[in-house]
C-alpha positions in Angstrom: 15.0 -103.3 18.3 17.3 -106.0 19.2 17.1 -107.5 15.4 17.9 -104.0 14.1 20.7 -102.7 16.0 23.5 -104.8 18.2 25.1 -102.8 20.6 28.0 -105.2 20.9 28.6 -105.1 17.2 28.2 -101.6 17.9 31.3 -100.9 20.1 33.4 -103.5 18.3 33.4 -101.4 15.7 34.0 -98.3 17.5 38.2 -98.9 17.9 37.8 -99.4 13.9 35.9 -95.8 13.3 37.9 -93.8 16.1 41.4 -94.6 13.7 39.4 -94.0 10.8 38.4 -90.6 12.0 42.2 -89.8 13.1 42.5 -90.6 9.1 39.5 -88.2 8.0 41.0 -85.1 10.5 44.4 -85.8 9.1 43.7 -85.4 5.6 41.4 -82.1 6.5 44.3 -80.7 8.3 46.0 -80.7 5.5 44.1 -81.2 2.7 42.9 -77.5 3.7 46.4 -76.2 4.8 47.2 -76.8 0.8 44.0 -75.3 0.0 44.1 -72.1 1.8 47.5 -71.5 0.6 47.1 -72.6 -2.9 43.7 -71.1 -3.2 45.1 -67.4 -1.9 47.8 -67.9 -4.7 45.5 -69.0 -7.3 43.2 -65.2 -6.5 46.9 -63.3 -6.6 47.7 -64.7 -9.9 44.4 -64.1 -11.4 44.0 -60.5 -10.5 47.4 -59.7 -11.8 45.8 -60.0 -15.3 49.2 -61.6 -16.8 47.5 -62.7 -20.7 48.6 -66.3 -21.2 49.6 -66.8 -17.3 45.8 -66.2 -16.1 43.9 -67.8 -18.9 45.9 -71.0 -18.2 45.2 -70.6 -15.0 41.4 -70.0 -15.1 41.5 -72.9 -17.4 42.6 -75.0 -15.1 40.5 -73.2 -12.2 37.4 -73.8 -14.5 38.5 -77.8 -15.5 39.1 -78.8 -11.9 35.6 -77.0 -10.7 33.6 -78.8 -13.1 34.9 -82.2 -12.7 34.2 -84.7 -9.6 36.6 -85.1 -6.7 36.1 -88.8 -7.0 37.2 -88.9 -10.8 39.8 -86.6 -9.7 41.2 -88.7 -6.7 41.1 -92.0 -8.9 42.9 -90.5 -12.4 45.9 -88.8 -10.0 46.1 -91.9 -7.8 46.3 -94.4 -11.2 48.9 -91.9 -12.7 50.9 -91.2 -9.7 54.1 -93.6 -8.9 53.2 -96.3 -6.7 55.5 -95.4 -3.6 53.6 -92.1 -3.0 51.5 -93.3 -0.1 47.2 -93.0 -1.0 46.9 -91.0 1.5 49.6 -88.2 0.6 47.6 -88.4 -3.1 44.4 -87.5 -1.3 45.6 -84.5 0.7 47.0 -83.1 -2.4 43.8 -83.7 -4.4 41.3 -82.3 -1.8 43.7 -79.5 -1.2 44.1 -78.2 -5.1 39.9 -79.3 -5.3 39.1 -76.9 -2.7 41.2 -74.3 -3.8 39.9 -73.6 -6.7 36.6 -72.4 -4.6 38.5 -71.1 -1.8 40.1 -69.1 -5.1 36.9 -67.0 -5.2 36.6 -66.7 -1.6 39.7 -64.5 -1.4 38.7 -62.5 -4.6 35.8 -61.8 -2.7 37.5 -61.2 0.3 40.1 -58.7 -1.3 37.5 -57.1 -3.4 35.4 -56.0 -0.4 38.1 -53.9 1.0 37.5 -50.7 1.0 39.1 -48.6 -1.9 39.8 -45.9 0.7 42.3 -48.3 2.5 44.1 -48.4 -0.9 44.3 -44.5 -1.3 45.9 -44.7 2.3 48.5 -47.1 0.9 49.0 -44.7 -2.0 49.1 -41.5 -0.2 52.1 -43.0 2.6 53.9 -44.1 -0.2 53.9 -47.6 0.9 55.7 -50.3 -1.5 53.0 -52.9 -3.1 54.1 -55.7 -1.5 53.9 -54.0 2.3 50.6 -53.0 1.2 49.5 -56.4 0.3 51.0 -57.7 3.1 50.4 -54.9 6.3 46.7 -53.5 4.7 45.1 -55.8 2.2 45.3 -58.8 3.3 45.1 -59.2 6.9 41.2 -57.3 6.2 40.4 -59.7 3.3 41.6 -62.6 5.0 39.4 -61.9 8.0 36.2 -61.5 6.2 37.1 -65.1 4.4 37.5 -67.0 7.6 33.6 -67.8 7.7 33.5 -69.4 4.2 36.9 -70.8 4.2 35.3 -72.3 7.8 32.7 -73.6 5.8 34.9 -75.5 3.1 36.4 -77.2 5.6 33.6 -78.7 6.9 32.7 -79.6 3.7 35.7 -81.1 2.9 36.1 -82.7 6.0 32.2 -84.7 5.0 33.9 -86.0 1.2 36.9 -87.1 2.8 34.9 -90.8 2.1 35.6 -90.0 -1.8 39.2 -91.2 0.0 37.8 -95.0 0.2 38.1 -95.1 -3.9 42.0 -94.6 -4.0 42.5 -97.4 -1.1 42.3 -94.9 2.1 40.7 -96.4 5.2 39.0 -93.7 6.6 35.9 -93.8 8.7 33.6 -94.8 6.2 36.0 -97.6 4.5 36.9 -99.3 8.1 33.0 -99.0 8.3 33.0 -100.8 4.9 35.2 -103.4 5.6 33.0 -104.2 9.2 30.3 -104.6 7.3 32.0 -107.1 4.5 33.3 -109.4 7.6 30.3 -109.6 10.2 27.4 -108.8 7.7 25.8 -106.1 9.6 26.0 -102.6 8.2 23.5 -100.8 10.1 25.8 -100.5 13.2 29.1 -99.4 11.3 27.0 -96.9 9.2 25.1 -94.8 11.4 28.1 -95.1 13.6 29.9 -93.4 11.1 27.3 -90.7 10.5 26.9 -89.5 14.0 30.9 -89.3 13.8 30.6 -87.2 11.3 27.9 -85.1 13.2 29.7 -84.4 16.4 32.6 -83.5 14.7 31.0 -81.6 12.0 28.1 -79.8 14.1 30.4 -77.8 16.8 32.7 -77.1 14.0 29.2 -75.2 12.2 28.7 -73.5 15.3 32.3 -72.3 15.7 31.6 -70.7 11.8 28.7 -69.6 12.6 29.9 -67.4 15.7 32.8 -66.0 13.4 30.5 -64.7 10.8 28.1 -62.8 13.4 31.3 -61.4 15.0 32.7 -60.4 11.6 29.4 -59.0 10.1 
């Protein structure tokens, strides 16, 4: 065991991960704070059924879903002005990534209201934008926090994408651990049960919302 895994090596590179991992909850934070936003704005637009607005739209919708976050992350960070820190460029990418999906999640969301709540609206005379505001969305929202829950964790497991566009997350300090002392087995696994006790409660919290909501 002792040729396989080093348990000094092991919590030398443990100071390395835990700011790596401030790194990876920082750019979930906020890559998803841009993503929820952004994604509930993308599902407004395209219901209003505006022509050239909402094919544009959906054409973009469609062009960011079918390309990889990696390609994505390097082709903004090579096009973007050097001063804007990696970091801010990987927020923004994971947030407008996720979005798209998230996109869907509120159509769903706003589509499984039920039309009688709508007639209600209508028959107090309510103004659209109260209605969206006081009826519609507070229901569709709720039954989008389990799969918006689950985007995050899945964005919160391709935040290593971020070692591509110079980040030092988790995985990169891993990396770089593993480039000095020659041992990778340590940093790595390290790094992956990182992931899972961060990750694991978080499935459990989404899990517990969806049985409550259901």
């Amino acid at each position: 065991m002792s040729d396989i895994w080093d348990w000094d090596r092991a919590w030398e590179v443990l100071p390395d991960l835990l700011e790596g991992l401030k790194i990876t909850v920082f750019a979930t934070v906020v890559g998803m704070v841009i993503a929820s936003i952004l994604g509930l704005v993308f599902a407004l637009v395209l219901r209003k059924h505006v022509p050239v607005l909402t094919k544009l739209l959906k054409f973009v919708v469609d062009f960011v879903r079918m390309t990889p976050l990696l390609v994505q992350l390097v082709f903004v960070y090579l096009l973007s002005p050097p001063e804007i820190p990696a970091l801010a460029i990987g927020c923004v990418v994971l947030g407008i990534h996720y979005a798209t999906y998230m996109s869907e999640v509120y159509r769903a969301g706003i589509d499984a209201v039920p039309p009688g709540q709508w007639e209600a609206a209508t028959a107090l005379n309510l103004p659209k934008s109260r209605t969206w505001r006081a009826v519609i969305l507070p229901q569709a929202i709720r039954n989008t926090l389990p799969g918006l829950g689950n985007y995050a964790i899945s964005m919160f497991k391709e935040t290593p994408f971020l070692f591509a566009i110079s980040v030092v997350e988790m995985f990169s300090a891993a990396q770089r651990f593993g480039a000095n002392t020659f041992s990778y087995i340590e940093p790595i696994t390290m790094v992956g049960v990182l992931f899972l006790l961060v990750s694991y409660p978080t499935s459990l919290l989404v899990r517990r919302m969806e049985i409550r909501l259901a």
